[in-house]
N, C-alpha and C positions, 0 to 999 in steps of 0.2 A: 166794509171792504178790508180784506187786508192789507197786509203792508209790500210795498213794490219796492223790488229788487233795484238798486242804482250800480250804478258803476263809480268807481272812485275817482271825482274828479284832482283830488289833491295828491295824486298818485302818478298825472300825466305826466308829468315833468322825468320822475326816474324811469319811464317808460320799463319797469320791470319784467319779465316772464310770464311771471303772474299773473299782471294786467291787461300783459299780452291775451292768455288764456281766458283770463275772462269775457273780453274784449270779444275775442271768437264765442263765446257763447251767447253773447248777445246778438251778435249777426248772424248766426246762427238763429235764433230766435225771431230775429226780423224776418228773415228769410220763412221762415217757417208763417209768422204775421200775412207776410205777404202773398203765400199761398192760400193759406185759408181765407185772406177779406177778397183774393179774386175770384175764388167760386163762388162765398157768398155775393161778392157783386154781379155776378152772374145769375143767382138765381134772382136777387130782386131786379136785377134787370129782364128778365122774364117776367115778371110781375108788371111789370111796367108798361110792354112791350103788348104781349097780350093778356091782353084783359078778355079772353076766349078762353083760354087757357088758364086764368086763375086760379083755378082748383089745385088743380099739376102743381103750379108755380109755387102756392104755399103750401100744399107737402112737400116740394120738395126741400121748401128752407124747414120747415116743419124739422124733415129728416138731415137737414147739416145740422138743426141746433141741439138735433141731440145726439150728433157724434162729435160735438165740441169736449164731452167728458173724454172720449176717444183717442183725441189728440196728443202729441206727446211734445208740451211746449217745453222748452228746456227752465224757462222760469217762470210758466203761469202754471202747470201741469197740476200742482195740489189746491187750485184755485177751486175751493169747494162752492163758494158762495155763489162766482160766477157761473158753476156748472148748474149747479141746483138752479139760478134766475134763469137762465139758457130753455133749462127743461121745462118749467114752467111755460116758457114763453113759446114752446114747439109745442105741447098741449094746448093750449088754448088756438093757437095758429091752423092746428090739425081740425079741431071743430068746428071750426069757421071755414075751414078750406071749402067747402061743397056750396056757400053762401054769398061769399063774399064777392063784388066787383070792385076793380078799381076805379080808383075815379086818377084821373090820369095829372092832373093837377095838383093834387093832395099827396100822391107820392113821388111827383118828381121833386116837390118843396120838403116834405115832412123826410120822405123815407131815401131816395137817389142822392140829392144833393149831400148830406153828409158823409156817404160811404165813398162819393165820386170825391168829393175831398181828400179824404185822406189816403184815397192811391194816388192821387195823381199830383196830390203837395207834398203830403206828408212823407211818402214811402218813396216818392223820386227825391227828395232833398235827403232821407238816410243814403242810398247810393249814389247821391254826387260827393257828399262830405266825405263818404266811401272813399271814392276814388282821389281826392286831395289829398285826404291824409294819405294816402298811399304814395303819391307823388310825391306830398313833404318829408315822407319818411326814408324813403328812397335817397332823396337830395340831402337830409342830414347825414343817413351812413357815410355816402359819398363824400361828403366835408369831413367828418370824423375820419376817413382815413386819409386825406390828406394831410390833415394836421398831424396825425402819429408819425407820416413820413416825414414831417419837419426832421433836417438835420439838425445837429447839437454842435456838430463842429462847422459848418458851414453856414452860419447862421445868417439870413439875408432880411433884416428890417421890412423891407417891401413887401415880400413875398411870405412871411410872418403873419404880417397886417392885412395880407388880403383871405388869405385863411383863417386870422382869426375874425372876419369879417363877416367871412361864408359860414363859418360854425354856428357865429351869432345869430345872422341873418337866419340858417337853416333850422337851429333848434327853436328858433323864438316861432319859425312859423309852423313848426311841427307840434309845439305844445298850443299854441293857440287853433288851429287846426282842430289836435287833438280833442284840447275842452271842448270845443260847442262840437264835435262829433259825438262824443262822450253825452255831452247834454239833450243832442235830437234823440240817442239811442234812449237816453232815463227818457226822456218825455215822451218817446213811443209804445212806456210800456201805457203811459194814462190814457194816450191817443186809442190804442187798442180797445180799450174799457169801452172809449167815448163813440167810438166808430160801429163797435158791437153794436152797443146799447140803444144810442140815442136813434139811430134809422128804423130801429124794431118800434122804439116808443113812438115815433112816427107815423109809422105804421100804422100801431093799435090806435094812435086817435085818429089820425083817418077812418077807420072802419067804423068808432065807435061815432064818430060824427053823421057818417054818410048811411048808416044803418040806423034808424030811430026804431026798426020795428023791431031788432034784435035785441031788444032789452032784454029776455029772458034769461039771454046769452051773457050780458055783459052785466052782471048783478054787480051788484056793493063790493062785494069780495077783488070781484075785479081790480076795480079801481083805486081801491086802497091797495092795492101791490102795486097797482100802473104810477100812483103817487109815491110809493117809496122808493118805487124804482127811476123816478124822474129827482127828488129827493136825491140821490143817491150819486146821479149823474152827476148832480149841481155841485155835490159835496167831492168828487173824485173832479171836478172841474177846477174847484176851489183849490182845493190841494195842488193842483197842479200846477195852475195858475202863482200861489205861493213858493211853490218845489224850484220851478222857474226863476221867481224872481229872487230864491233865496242862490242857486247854480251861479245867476248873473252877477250876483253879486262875489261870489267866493272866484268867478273867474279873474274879473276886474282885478279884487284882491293879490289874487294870485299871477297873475299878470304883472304887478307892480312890486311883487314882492318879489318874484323868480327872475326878475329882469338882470340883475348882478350874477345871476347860477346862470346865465347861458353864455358867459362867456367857460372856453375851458378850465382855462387857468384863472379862478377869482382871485381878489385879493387879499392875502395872508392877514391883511390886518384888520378886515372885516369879519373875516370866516376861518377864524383861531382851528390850530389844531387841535385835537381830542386826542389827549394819548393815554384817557381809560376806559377805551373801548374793551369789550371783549367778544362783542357782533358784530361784521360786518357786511356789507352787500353792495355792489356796483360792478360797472363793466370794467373786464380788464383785458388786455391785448395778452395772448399766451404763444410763447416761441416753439416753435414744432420743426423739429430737424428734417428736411427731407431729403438730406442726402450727408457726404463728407461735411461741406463746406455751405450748403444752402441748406436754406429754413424759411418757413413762410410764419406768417403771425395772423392769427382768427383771434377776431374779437366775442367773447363772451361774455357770461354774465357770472359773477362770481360771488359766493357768500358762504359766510362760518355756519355750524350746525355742531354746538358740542367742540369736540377735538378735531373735526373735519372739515375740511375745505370742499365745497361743493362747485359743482362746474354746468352750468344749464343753459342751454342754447334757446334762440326767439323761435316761439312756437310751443316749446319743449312742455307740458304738463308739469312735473317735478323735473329737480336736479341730481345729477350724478355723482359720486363720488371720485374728486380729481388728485385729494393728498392728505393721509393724516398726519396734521401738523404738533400733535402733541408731542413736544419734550425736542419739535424740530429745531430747524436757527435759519434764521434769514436774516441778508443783508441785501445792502445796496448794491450795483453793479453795474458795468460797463458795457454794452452789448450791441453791435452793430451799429454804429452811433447814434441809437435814442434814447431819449431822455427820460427820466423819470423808473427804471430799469431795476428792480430786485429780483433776488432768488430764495428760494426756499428748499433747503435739503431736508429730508426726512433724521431722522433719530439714529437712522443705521447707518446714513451714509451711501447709500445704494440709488436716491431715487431724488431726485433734484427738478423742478420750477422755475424759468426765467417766464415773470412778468413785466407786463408793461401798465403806469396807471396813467389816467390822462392828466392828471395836476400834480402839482406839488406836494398841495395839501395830501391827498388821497394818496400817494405815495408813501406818508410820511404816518400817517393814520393805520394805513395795510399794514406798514413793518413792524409800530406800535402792537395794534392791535395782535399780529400772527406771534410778536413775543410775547404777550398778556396770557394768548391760550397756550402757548408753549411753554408755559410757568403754571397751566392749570388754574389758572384763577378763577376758569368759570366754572368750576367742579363748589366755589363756596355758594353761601347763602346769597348775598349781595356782591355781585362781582363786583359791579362799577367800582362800586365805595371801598374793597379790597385793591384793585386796581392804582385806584388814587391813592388808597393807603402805601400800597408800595413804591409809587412813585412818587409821594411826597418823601417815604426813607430813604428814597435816594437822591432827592434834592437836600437832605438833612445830613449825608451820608459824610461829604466833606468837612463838617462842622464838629469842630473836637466838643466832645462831651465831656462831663466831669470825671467818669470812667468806664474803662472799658466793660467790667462787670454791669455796668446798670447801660450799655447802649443793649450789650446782648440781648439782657433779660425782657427790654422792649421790643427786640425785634423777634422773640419766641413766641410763638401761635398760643393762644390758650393759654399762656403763663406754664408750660412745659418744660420743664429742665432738661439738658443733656446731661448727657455720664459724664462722672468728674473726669475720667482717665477716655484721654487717646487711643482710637482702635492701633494698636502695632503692626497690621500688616499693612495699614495706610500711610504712614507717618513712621518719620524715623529723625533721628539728632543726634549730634557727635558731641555734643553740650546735655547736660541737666536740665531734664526741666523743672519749669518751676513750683514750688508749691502751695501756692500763696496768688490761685490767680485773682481776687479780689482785690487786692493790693496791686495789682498791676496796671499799671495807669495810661492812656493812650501814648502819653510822650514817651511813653519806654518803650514803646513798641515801635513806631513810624518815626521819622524826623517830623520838626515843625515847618510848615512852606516846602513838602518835600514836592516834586516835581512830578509829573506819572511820564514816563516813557513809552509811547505807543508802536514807534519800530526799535526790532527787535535789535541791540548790539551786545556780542559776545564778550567781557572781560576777559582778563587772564591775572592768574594767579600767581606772584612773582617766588612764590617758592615752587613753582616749578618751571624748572628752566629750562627742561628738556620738551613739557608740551608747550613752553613759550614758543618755541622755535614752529611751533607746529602751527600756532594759534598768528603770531603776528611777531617781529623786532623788539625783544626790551619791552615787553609789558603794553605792546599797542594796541587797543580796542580793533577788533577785527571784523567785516560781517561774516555772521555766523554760518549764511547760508551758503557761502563760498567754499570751493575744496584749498587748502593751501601747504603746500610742499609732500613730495611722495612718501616720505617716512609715516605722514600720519594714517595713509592709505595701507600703509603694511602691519602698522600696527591695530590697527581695525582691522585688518584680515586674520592676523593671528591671535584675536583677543577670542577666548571662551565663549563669553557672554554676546548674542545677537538679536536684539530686537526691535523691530519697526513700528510706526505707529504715527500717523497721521495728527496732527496737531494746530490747532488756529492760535497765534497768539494775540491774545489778549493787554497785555502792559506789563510793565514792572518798576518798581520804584523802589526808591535805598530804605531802611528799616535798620532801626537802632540794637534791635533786639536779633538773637537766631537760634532762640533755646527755647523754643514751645512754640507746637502746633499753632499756635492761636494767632502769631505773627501771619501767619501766610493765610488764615480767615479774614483777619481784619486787612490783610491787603487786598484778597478776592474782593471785598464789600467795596471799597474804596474805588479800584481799579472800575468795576460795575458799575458804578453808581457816575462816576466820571464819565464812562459810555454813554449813560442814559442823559445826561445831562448838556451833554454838547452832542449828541445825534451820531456819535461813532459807531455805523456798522459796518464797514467795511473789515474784512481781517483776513491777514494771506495764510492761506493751507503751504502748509509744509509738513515734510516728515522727520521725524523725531525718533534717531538710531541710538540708543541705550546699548553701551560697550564696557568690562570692564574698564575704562581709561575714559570716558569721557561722555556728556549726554550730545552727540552731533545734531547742533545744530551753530555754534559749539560750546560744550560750556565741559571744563576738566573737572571727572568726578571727582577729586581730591577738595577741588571747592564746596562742592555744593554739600552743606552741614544739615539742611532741615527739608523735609518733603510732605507735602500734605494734601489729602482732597477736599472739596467742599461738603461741607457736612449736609448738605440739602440735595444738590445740585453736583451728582454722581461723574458728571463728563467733567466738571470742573476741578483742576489739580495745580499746586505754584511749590515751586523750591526757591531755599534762600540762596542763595552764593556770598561766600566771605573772601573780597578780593583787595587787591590794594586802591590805596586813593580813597576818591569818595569825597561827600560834603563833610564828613567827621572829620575832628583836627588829628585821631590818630591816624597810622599807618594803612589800618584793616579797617573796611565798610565792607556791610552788609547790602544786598540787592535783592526783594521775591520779584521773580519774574511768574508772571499767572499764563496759563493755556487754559484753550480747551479741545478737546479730543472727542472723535466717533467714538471712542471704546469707554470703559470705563476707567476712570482717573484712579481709582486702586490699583487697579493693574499693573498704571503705567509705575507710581508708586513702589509698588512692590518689584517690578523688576530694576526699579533704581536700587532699593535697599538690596536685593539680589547681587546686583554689582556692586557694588559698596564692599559686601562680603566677601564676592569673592575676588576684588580688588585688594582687599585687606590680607587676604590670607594668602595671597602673591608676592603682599610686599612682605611677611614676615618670612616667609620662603626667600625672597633676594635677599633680607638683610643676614639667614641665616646661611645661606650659599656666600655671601661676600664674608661672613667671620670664618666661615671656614676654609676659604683662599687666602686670608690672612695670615691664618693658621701655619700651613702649607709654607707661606712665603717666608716668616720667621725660619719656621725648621730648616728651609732652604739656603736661605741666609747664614744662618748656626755653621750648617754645614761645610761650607767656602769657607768660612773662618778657621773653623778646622783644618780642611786638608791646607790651607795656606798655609796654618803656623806649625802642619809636619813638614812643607818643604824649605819653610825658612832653618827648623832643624835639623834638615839633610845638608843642607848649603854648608852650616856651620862645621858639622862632622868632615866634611871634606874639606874646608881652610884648613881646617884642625891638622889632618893627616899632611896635609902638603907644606906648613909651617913646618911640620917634626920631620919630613925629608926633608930640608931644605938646609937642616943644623949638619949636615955628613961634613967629612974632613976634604972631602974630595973637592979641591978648588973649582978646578974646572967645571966637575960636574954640579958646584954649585951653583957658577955662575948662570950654568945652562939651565940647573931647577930653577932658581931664582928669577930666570928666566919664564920659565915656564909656568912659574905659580904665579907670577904678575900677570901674564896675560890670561893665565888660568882663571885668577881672582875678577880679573876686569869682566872675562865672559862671564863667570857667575853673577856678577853684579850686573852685568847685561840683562842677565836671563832674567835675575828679580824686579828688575824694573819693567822686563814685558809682561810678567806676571800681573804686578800692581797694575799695567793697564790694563790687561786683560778684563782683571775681576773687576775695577773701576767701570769699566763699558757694560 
């Protein structure tokens, strides 16, 4: 015989799509079972019945057994062996139909009784289990969405406990259910064989009993088929009997071992998380907007495929395609208050996922894993063991190595070098860099015990006095995302340079060094790996205004000295800033703050160096407009000098002349000049002293 299809009993638990689907094809099968053993019972029951008629009765099974090839069982259909025993047995059946009587004892024992069994045990116990599991399955959905409705902010112990009571109670009787459903279906496919077969062999010895003269008929040949064929029965009985006992046992097993998986939320400390997945597959609740302000949540079944997220509903054949997650980002999140709540954006930023998972774990496993394939990891040979390779370099990540050149050279795929030299339209520094990076050593780059800063705060720059005023009082840390005083708003309206760009920030931390690219690498690695390490996904969008004067969020472009992307990881881009203060005992510390952006981090990059330049070529125009009002103001100056010291010389000319009138002989009329050149003298010395204030003002 060959080998019989089963149904997977160690699969009932995840109650899958799959197993849904198959599941229908077995009842389907039964169904189909149970129409063909009722006609068959129908005609031996005319065999039975009359024995006038027996002719009739056995062609007529004569002609079911050989349209059993005809049949279109969903899992017995290539059953060649049974077809071929079948036809034999409707040959033989045909020749004897014209002979043959019953004896009415011999086939109510040999030939009724076993077929009347197995309709009326066998085939009514497949459709009660039918209709329980249906019940239990019914009653666990119904539990599964209360529990989802648990609030997160209203949390009420009682009412917790009695739902996770019902999930319990509902799943534990939905898998037990399920197994021995699952196990009548395997054991109806032997029952079939045994219900065929054994009534027929019945049969033939009845006739060969009750007929002694038809030996002609029933030669040697016969019997040695009728004994393999009873053979045969005993051996697919055995099997069966073993198949049974081996289901009974894997149920128990599994019953005992799945007893902790049905609660929803297990406990974290029996059932560790896996965060180097790069497959995964289970149900998850999906937010679906259906209006402004309302949304409803359908539970699915959801699993990875490659770079893509698949979405397939109970019933469903295959699954759909609901988001490719390559080169995506998801995070945790807050949504209508339930629990357990991430998103997933696409690569462009266009097309965005709020899930729900039912545990903790599986929460934390999903965000894991959708970041595994959104780093491509399953495009290698052995993902897992790549997986864990890269989340061991980031448990390794904080940990100073003896140099910066040999952490790189380990974390390079294939032993691969990069280009000695920085691409330039990526990276830009108002500093030398270095040349000598093998010699560069991690303490020169980062402080020791530096801190990672996870929300965002702006610095200010105390040589600039005039964006202090803008940024905060006297050098005060300001938040960035804030607008503050109207002057900075007009100088952003009148700046050249405008561009936007949507931005997550990521961290930043003080850094000793701000003259080579390689600073704001080694802080990407760091900043990352500190994510991964403490479960940091959360990060707020904001947008990122790039202005000649300053990158608004806010940081004054006069600060910011070094800008760079990540050399792998293209959305990924951090600048340094050189501001005052700091854990350094000098004046100036350095700070890489890291993003990340929908666009590409070159971009954003190069439109920094773009303002840079033409910030630069502003200020050499102001300084060359202020020398040349300086200019102006000398000559200015020069000039009042001059015409003053020709009226000081007119003054003089005129004492001069009123002194030599003043020598005449004429008494009187001198007294009167005398007169007159004293108060003459007085006004002119009047007049020079409003002079001097004049110019003085």
């Amino acid at each position: 015989m060959p080998g019989i299809d089963k149904l997977p009993i160690e699969e009932t638990l995840e109650d899958s799509p799959q197993t849904r689907s198959l599941l229908g094809v077995f009842e389907e099968d039964a169904t189909a079972i149970s129409n063909y053993m009722n006609q068959l019972y129908q005609a031996m029951h005319r065999i039975y019945d009359a024995q006038n008629e027996l002719s009739a009765a056995t062609h007529l099974t004569s002609k079911l057994l050989k349209e059993y090839e005809k049949q279109r069982f969903p899992l017995g259909g290539d059953d060649e062996v049974m077809s071929s025993t079948l036809q034999q047995f409707s040959k033989v059946i045909d020749e004897l139909s014209s002979c043959h009587a019953v004896l009415s004892t011999q086939l109510a024992d040999a030939m009724m009784f076993p077929i009347s069994q197995f309709k009326e045990r066998d085939l009514k116990e497949i459709l009660t289990l039918k209709e329980v599991f249906q019940i239990a399955s019914n009653d666990h959905d119904a539990a599964i969405n209360r529990y989802s409705r648990l609030s997160k902010k209203r949390e009420n112990d009682k009412v917790k406990y009695e739902v996770t009571e019902d999930v319990y109670t509902s799943r534990k009787k939905q898998h037990q259910t399920m197994m021995h459903y699952f196990c009548a279906l395997n054991t109806l496919q032997y029952k079939k064989k045994i219900a065929l077969l054994e009534p027929l062999l019945g049969y033939m010895q009845a006739q060969i009993s009750f007929f002694k003269m038809g030996s002609e008929n029933l030669n040697g040949q016969l019997e040695e088929f009728l004994a393999n064929i009873g053979t045969s029965v005993q051996n697919v009985r055995r099997e069966m009997d073993g198949d049974v006992e081996t289901m009974q046992q894997t149920i128990e097993d599994l019953e005992v071992a799945s007893d902790p998986l049905y609660l929803p939320d297990p406990d974290p400390t029996k059932f560790p998380v896996n965060r180097n997945l790069t497959r995964k597959a289970g149900y998850l609740n999906a937010r679906n907007k259906t209006g402004l302000v309302s949304s409803t949540w359908d539970r699915q079944f959801y699993f990875t495929q490659g770079g893509n997220l698949m979405s397939q509903a109970r019933g469903d054949v295959a699954g759909g395609l609901a988001m490719d997650i390559d080169n995506c980002s998801v995070m945790a999140v807050d949504c209508e208050d339930r629990r357990y709540c991430f998103q997933i954006t696409s690569f462009d930023g266009k097309k965005s996922s709020i899930l729900q998972a039912e545990s903790k774990k599986d929460h934390e496993e999903w965000i894991c894993t959708i970041n595994n394939i959104s780093k491509q990891i399953y495009l290698s040979e052995n993902p897992e063991e790549t997986a864990a390779r890269v989340n061991q370099s980031a448990l390794e990540a904080v940990t100073p190595s003896p140099s910066f050149q040999q952490r790189h050279e380990s974390l390079r795929p294939g032993g691969q070098s990069r280009p000695p030299t920085a691409r330039t339209s990526s990276s830009g520094s108002l500093g030398s860099e270095s040349s000598n990076l093998a010699a560069l050593s991690l303490d020169s780059l980062v402080a020791p015990d530096t801190p990672i800063q996870f929300d965002i705060i702006s610095p200010v720059c105390e040589d600039q006095p005039g964006q202090a005023k803008a940024f905060g009082q006297g050098g005060r840390r300001t938040n960035p995302f804030g607008e503050s005083g109207g002057s900075t708003k007009s100088e952003t309206e009148d700046s050249i340079l405008h561009q936007l760009f949507i931005v997550r920030f990521l961290g930043s931390m003080e850094v000793k060094s701000d003259d080579h690219p390689d600073v704001v690498y080694e802080t990407m690695r760091q900043i990352l790996a500190a994510r991964a390490i403490h479960n940091i996904f959360r990060m707020t969008e904001s947008h990122l205004l790039v202005t000649c004067d300053c990158l608004k969020l806010t940081f004054p472009l006069s600060c910011v000295v070094l800008y760079a992307t990540h050399q792998e990881n293209k959305r990924l881009f951090g600048f340094v800033l050189r501001t005052s203060g700091g854990r350094s005992e000098s004046n100036l510390s350095s700070v890489c703050y890291i993003f990340e952006s929908n666009n590409e981090g070159e971009k954003i990059c190069d439109s920094v160096g773009l303002a840079k330049q033409i910030a630069l070529h502003a200020e050499l125009d102001r300084r060359a407009s202020e020398k040349q009002k300086e200019i102006e103001r000398v000559k200015e100056k020069q000039q009042k000098e001059l015409s003053k010291q020709k009226q000081i010389e007119k003054d003089l000319e005129e004492q001069s002349r009123l002194i030599a009138a003043s020598s005449r002989p004429n008494q009187a009329g001198t007294e009167g000049q005398l007169v007159l050149s004293s108060s003459q003298s007085e006004e002119s010395d009047l007049g020079e002293e409003g002079k001097k204030r004049e110019s003085e003002a």
